[in-house]
PyMOL CGO cylinders between C-alpha atoms (Angstrom):
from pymol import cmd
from pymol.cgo import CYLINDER

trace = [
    CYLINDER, -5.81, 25.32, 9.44, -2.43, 25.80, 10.65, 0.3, 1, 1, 1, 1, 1, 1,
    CYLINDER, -2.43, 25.80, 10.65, -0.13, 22.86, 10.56, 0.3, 1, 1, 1, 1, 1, 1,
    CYLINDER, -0.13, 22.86, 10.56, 3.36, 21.33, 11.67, 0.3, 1, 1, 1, 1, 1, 1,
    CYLINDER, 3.36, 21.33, 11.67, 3.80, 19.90, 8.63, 0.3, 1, 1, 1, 1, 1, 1,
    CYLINDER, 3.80, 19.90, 8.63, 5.77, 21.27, 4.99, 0.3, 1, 1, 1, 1, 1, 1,
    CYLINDER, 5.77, 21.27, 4.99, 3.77, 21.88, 2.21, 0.3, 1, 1, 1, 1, 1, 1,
    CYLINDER, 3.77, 21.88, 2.21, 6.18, 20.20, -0.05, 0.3, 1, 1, 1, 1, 1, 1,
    CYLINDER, 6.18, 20.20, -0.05, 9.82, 18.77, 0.36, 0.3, 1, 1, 1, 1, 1, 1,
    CYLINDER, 9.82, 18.77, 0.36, 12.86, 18.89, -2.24, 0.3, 1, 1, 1, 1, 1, 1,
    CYLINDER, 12.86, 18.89, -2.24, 14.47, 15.37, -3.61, 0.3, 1, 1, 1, 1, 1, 1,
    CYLINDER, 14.47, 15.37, -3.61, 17.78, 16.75, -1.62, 0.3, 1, 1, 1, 1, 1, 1,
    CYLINDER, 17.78, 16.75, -1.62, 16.08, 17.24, 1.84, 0.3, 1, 1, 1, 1, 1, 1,
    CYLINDER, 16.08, 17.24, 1.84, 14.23, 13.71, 0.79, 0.3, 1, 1, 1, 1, 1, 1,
    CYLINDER, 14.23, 13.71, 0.79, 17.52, 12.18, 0.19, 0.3, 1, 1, 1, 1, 1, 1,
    CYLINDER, 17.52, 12.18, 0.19, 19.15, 13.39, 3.32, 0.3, 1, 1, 1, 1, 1, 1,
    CYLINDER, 19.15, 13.39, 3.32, 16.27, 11.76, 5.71, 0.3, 1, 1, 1, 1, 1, 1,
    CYLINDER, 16.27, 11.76, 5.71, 17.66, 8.58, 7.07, 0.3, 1, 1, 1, 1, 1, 1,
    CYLINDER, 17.66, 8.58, 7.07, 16.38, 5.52, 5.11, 0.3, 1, 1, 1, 1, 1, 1,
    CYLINDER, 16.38, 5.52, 5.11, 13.13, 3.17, 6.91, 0.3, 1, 1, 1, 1, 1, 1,
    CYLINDER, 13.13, 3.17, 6.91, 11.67, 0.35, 5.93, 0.3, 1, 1, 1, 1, 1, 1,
    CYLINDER, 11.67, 0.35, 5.93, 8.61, -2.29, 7.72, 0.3, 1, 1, 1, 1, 1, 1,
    CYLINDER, 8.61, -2.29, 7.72, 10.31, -4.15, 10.68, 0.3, 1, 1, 1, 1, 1, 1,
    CYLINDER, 10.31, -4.15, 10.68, 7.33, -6.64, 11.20, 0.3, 1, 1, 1, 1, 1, 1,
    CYLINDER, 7.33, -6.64, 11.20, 6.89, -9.92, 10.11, 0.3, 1, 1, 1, 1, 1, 1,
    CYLINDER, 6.89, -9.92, 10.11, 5.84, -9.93, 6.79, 0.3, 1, 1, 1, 1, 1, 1,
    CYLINDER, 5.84, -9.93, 6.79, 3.69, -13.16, 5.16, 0.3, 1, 1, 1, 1, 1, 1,
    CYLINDER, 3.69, -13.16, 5.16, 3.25, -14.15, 1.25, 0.3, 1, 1, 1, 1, 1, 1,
    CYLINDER, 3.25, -14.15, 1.25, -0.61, -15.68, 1.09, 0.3, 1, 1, 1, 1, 1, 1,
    CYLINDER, -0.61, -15.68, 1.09, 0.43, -17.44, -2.10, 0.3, 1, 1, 1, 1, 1, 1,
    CYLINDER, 0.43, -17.44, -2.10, -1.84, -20.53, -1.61, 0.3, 1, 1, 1, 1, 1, 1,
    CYLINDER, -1.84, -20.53, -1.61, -5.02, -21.64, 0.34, 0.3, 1, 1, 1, 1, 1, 1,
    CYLINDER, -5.02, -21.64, 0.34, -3.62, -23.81, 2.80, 0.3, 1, 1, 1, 1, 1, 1,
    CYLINDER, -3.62, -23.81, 2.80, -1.58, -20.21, 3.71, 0.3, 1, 1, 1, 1, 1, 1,
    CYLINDER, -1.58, -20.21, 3.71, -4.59, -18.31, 3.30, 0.3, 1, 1, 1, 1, 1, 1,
    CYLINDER, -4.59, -18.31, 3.30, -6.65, -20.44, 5.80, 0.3, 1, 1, 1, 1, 1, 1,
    CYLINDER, -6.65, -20.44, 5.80, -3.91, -20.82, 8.26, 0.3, 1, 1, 1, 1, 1, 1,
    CYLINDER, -3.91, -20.82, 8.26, -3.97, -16.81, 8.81, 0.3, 1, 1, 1, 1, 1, 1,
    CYLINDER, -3.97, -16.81, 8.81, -7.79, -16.01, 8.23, 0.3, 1, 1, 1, 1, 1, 1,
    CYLINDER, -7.79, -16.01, 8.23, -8.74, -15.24, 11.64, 0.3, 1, 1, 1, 1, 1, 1,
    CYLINDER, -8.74, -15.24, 11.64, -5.97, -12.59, 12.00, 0.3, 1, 1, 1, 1, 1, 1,
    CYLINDER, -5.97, -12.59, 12.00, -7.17, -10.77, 9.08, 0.3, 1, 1, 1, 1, 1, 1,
    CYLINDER, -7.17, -10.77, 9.08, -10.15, -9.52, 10.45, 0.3, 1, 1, 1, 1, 1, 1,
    CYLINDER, -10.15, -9.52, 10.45, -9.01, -8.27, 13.73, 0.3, 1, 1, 1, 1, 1, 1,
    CYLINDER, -9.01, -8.27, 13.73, -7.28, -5.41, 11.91, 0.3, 1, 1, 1, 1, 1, 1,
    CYLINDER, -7.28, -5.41, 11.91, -9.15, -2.24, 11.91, 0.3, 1, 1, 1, 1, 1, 1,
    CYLINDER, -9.15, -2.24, 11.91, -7.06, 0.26, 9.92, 0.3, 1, 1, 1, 1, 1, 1,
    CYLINDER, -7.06, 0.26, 9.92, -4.98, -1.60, 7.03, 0.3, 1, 1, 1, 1, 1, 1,
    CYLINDER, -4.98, -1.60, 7.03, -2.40, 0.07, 4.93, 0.3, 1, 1, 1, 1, 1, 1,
    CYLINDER, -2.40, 0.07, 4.93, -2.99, -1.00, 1.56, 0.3, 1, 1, 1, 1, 1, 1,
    CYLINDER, -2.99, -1.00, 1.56, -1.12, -0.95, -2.15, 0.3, 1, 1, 1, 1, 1, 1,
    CYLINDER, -1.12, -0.95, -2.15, -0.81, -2.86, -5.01, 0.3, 1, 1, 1, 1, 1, 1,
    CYLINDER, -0.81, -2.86, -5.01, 1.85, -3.67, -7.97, 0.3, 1, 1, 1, 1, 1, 1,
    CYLINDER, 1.85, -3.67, -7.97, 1.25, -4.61, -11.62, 0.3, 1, 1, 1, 1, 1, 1,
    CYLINDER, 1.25, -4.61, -11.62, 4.24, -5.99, -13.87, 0.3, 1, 1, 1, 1, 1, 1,
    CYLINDER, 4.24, -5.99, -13.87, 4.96, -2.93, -15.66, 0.3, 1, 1, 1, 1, 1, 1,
    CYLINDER, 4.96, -2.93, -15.66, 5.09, -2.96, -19.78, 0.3, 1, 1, 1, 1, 1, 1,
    CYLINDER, 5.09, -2.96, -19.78, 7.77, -1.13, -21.31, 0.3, 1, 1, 1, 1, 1, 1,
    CYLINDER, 7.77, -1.13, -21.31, 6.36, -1.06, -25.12, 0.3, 1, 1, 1, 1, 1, 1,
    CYLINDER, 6.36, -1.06, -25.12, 6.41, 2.29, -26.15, 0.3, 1, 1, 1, 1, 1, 1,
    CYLINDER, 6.41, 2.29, -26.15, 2.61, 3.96, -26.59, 0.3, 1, 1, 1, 1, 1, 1,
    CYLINDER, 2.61, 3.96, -26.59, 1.05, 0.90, -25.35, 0.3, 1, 1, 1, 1, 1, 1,
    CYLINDER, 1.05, 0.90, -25.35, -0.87, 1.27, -22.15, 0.3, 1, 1, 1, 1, 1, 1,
    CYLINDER, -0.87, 1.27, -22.15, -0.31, -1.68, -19.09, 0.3, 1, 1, 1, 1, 1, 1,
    CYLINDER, -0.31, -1.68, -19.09, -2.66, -4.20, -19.67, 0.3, 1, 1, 1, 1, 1, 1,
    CYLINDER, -2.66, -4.20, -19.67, -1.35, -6.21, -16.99, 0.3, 1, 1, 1, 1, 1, 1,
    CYLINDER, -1.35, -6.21, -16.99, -3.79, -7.17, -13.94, 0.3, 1, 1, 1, 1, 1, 1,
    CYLINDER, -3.79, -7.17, -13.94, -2.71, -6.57, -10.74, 0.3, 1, 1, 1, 1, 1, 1,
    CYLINDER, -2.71, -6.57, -10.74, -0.27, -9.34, -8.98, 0.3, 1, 1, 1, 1, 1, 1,
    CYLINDER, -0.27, -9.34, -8.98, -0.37, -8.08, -5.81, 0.3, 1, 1, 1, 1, 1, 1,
    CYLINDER, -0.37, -8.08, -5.81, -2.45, -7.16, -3.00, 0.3, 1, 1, 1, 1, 1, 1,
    CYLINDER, -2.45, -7.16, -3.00, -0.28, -5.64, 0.42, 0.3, 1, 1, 1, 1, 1, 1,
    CYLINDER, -0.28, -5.64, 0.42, -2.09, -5.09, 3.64, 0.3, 1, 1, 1, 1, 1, 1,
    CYLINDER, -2.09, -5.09, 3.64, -0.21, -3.97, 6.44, 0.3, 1, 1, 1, 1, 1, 1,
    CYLINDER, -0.21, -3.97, 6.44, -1.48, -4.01, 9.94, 0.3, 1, 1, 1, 1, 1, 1,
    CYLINDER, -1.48, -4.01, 9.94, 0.16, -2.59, 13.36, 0.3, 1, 1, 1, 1, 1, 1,
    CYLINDER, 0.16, -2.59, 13.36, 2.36, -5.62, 13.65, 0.3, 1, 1, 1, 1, 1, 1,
    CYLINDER, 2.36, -5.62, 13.65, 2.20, -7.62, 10.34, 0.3, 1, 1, 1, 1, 1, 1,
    CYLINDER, 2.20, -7.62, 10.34, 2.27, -6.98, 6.78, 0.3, 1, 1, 1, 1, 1, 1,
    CYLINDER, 2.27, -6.98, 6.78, 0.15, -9.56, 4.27, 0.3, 1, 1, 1, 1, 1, 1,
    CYLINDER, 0.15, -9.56, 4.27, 1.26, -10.02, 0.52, 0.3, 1, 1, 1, 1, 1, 1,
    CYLINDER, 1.26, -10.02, 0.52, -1.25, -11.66, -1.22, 0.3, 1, 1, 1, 1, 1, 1,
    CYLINDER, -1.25, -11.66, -1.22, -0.19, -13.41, -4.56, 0.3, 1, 1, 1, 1, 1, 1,
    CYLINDER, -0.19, -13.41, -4.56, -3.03, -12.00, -6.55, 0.3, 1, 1, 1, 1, 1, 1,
    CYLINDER, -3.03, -12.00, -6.55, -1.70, -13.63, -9.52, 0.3, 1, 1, 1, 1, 1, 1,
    CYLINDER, -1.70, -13.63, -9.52, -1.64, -16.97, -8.26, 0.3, 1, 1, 1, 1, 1, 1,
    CYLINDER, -1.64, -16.97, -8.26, -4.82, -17.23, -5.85, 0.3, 1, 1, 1, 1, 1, 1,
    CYLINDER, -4.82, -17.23, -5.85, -7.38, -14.18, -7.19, 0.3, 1, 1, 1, 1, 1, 1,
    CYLINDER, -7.38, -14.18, -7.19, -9.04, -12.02, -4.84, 0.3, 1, 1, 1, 1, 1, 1,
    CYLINDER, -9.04, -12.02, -4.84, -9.90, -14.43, -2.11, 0.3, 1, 1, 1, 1, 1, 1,
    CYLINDER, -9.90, -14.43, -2.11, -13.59, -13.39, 0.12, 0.3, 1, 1, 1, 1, 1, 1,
    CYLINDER, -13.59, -13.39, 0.12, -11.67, -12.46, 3.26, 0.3, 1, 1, 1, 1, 1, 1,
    CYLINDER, -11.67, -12.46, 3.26, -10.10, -9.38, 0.97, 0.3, 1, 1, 1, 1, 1, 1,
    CYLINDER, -10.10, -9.38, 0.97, -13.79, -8.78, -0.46, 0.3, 1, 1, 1, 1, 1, 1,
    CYLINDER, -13.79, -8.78, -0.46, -15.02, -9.17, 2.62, 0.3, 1, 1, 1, 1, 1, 1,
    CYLINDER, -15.02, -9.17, 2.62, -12.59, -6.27, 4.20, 0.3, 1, 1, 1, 1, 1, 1,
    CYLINDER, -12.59, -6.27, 4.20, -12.47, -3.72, 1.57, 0.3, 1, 1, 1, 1, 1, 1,
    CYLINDER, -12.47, -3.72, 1.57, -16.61, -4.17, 1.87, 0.3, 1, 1, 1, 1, 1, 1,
    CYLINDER, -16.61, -4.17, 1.87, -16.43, -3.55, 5.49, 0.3, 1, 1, 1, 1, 1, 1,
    CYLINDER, -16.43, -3.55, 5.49, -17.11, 0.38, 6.01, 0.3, 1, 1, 1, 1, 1, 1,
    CYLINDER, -17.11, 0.38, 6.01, -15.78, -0.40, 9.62, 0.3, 1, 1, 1, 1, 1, 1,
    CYLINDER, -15.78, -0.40, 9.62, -12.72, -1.64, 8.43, 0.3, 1, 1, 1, 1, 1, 1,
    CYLINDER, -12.72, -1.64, 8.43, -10.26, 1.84, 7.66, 0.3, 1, 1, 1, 1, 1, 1,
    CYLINDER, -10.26, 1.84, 7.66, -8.08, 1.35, 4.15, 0.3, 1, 1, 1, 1, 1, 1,
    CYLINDER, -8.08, 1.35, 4.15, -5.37, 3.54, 3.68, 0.3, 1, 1, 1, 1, 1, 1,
    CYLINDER, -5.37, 3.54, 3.68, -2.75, 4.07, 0.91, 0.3, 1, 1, 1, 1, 1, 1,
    CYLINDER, -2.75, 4.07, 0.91, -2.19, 6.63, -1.95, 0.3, 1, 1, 1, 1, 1, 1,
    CYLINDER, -2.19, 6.63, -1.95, -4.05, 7.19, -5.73, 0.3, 1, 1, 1, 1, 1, 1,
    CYLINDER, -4.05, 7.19, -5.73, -6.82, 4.61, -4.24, 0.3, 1, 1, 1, 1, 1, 1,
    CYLINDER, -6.82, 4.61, -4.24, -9.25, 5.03, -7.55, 0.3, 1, 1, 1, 1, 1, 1,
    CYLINDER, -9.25, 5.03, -7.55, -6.52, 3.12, -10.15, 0.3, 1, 1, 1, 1, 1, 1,
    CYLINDER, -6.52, 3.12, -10.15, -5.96, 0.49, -7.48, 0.3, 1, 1, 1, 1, 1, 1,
    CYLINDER, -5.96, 0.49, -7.48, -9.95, -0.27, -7.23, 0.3, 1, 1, 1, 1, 1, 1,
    CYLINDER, -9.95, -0.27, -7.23, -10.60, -0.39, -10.26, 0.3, 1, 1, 1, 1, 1, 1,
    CYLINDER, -10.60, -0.39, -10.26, -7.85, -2.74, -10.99, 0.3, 1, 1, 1, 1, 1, 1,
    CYLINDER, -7.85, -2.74, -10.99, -9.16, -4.91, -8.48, 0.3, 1, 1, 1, 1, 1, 1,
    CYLINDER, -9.16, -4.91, -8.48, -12.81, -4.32, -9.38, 0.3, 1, 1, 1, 1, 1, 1,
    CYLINDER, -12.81, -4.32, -9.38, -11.42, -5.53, -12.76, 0.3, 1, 1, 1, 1, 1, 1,
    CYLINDER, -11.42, -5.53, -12.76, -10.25, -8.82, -11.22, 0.3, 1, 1, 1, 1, 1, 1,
    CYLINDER, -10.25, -8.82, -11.22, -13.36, -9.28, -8.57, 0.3, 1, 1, 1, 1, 1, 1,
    CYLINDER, -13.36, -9.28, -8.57, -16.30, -6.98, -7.97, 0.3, 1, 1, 1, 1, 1, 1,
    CYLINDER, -16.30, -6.98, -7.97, -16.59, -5.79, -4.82, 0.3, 1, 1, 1, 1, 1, 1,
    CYLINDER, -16.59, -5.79, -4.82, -17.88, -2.50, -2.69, 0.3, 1, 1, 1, 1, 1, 1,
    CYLINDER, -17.88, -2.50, -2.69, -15.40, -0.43, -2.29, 0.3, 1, 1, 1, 1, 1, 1,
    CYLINDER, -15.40, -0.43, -2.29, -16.15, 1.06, 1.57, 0.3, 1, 1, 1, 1, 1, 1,
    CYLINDER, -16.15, 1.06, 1.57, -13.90, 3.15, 4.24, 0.3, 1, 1, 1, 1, 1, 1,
    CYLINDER, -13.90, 3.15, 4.24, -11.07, 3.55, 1.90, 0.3, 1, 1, 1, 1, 1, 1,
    CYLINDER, -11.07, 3.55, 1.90, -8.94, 6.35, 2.83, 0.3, 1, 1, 1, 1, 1, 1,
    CYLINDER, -8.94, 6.35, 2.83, -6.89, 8.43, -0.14, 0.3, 1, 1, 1, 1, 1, 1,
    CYLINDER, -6.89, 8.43, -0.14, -3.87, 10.24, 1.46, 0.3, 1, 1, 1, 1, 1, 1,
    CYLINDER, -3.87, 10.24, 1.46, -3.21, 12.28, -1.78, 0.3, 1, 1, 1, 1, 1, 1,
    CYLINDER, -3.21, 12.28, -1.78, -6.25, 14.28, -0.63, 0.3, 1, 1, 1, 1, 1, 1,
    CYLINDER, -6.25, 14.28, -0.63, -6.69, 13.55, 3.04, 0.3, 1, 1, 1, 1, 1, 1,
    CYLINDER, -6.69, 13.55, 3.04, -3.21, 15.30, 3.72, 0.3, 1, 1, 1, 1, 1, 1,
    CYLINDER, -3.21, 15.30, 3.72, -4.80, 18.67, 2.13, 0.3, 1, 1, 1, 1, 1, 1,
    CYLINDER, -4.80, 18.67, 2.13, -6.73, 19.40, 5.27, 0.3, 1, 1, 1, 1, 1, 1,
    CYLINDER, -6.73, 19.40, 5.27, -3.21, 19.24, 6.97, 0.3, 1, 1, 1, 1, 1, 1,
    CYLINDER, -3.21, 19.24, 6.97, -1.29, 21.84, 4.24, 0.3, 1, 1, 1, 1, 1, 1,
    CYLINDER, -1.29, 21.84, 4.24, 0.68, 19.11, 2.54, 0.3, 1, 1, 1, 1, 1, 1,
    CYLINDER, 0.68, 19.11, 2.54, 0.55, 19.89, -1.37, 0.3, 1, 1, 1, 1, 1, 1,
    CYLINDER, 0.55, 19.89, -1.37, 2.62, 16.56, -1.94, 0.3, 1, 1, 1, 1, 1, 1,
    CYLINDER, 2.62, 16.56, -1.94, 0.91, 14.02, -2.89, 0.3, 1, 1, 1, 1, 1, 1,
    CYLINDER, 0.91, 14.02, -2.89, 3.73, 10.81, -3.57, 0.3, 1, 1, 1, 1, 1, 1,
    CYLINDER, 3.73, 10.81, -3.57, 4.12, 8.34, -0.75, 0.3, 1, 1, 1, 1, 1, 1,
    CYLINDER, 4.12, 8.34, -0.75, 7.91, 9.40, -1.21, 0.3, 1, 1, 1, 1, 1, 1,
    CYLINDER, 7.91, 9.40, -1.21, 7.76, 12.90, -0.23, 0.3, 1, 1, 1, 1, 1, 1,
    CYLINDER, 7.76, 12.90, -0.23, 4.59, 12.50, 2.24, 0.3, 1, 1, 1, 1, 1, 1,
    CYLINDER, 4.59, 12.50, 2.24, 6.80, 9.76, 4.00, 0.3, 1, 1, 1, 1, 1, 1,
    CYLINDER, 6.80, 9.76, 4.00, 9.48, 12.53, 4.28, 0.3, 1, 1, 1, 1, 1, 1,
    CYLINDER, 9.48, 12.53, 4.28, 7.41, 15.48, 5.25, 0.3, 1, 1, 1, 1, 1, 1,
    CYLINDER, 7.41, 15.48, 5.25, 5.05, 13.53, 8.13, 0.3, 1, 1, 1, 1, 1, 1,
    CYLINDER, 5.05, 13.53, 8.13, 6.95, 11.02, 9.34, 0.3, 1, 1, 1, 1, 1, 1,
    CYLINDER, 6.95, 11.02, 9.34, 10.95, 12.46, 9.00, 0.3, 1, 1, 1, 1, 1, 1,
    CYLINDER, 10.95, 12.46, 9.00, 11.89, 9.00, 6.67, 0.3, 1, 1, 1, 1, 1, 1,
    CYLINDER, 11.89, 9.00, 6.67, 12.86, 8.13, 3.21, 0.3, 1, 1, 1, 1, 1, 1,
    CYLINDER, 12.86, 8.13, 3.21, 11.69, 5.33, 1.72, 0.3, 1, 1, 1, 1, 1, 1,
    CYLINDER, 11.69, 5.33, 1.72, 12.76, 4.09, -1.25, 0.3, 1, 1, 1, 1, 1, 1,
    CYLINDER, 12.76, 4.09, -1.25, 10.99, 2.95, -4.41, 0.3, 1, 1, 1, 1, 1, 1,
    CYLINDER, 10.99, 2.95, -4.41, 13.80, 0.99, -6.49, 0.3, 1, 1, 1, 1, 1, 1,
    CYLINDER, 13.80, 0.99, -6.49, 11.96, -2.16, -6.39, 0.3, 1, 1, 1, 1, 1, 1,
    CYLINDER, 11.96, -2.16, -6.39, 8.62, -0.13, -7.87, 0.3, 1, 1, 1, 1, 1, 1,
    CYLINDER, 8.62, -0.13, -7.87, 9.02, -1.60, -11.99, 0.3, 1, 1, 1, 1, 1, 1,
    CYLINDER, 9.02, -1.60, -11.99, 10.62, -4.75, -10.95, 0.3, 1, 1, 1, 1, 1, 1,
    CYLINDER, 10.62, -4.75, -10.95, 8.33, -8.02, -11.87, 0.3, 1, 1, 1, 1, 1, 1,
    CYLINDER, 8.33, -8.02, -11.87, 5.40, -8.50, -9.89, 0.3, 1, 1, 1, 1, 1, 1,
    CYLINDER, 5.40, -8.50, -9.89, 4.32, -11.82, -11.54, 0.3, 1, 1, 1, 1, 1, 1,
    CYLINDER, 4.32, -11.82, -11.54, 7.86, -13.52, -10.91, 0.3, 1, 1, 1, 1, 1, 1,
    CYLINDER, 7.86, -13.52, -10.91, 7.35, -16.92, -9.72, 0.3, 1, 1, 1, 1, 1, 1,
    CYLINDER, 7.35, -16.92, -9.72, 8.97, -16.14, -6.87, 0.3, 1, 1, 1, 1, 1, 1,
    CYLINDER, 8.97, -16.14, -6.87, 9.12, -12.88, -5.63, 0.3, 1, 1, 1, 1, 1, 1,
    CYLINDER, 9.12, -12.88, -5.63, 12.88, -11.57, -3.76, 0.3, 1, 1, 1, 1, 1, 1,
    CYLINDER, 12.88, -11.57, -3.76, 13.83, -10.01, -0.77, 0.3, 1, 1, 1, 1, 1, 1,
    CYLINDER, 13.83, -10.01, -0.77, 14.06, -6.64, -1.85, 0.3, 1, 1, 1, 1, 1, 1,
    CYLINDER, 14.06, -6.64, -1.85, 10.85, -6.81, -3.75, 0.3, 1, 1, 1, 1, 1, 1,
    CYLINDER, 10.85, -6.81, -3.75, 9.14, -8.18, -0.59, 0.3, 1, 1, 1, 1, 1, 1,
    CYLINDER, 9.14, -8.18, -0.59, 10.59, -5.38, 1.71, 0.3, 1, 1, 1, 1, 1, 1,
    CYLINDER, 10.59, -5.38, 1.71, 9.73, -2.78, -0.81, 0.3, 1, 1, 1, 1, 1, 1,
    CYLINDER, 9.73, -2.78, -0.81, 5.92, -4.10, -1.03, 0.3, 1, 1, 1, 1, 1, 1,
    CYLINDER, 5.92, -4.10, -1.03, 5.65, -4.49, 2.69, 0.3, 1, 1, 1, 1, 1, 1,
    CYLINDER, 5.65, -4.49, 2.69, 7.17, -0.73, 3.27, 0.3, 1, 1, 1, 1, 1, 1,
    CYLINDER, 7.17, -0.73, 3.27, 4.29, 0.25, 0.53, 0.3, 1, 1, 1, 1, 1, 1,
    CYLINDER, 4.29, 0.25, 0.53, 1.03, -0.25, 2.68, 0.3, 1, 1, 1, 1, 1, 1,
    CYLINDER, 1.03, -0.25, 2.68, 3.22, 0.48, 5.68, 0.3, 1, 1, 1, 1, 1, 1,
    CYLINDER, 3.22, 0.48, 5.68, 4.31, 3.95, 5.03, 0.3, 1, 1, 1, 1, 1, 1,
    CYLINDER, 4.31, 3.95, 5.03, 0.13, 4.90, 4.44, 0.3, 1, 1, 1, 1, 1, 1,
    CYLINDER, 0.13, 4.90, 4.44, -1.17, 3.52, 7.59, 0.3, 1, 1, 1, 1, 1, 1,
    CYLINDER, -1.17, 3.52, 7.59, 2.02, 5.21, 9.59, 0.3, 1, 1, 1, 1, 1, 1,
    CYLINDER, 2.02, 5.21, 9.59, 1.16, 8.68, 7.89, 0.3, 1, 1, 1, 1, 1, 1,
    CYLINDER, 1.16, 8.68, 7.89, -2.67, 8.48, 8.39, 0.3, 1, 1, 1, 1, 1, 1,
    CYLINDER, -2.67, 8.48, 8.39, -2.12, 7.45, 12.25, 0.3, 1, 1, 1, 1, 1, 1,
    CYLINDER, -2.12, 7.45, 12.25, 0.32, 10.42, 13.01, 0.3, 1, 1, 1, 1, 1, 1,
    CYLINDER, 0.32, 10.42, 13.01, -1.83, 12.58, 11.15, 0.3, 1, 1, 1, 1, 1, 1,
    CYLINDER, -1.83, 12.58, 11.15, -4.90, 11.46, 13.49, 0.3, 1, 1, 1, 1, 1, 1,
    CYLINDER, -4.90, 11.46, 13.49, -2.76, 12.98, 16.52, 0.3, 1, 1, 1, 1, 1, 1,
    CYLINDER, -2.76, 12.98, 16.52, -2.71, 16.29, 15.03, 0.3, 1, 1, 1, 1, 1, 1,
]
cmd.load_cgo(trace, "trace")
């Protein structure tokens, strides 16, 4: 199938793509009382772009036994950031990532899964792995990074990626970067769906 679209894309071109980042209101579920106050909103969503971060471990040889701290969502117009560490994997994200009407996308979907699935058992239905979806369309890259740059013309950046996720409070850039991180998916899967 013949395609717009670069197989692959250098770090220069990358780096010479003007920078983008989510522009939509963006909301920390950190707590029930938040939780509850945006549950109705959450299942109106039909196509989420989804990611996760773990607190990275720097020890040498030893493999990241961290659980997963967060949970992003991002819809057309907001982006969700649920505080996994603080309020586990509440029904309403069972209840979605169950739903096989309810499209997930994002990038290397089996290690975020089965982190969660390690947290809160659940079945996994409709999710939607770029890193092979974008084969049908020629793309050989596979990194949210370089897909970002060869579908949609951005750069997104991915400084914030080994910062910690189980802070007690979580920063600006972190929350921009995590936000941009389910964002970037959903905006790559819905441009490819035009082609």
């Amino acid at each position: 199938m013949k395609t717009s679209f670069k197989e692959n894309i250098s770090k220069e071109e990358i780096n010479n793509l003007p920078i983008a980042v989510f522009k939509g209101t963006i909301v920390i579920i950190d707590s029930v009382r938040v939780l509850k106050k945006y549950l109705p909103e959450l299942m109106l969503e039909n196509i989420w772009g989804i990611d996760t971060e773990t607190k990275p471990c720097f020890k040498k040889g030893v493999q990241n036994q961290n659980k997963t701290a967060l949970i992003q969502l991002c819809g057309n117009r907001k982006a969700f950031l649920f505080r996994v560490n603080k309020i586990g994997i509440p029904d309403v994200l069972v209840k979605i990532f169950s739903d096989e009407k309810i499209l997930k996308v994002g990038l290397a979907l089996k290690d975020d899964i089965a982190g969660l699935e390690n947290i809160r058992k659940f079945k996994a239905q409709s999710f939607i792995d770029l890193q092979k979806y974008v084969n049908d369309f020629g793309i050989e890259a596979n990194g949210l990074r370089s897909l970002s740059a060869i579908v949609l013309g951005i750069r997104i950046s991915k400084t914030q990626q080994l910062s910690n996720w189980e802070a007690d409070v979580l920063d600006e850039k972190q929350i921009l970067y995590a936000a941009t991180d389910a964002w970037a998916p959903r905006q790559i899967y819905l441009k490819l769906q035009k082609h």
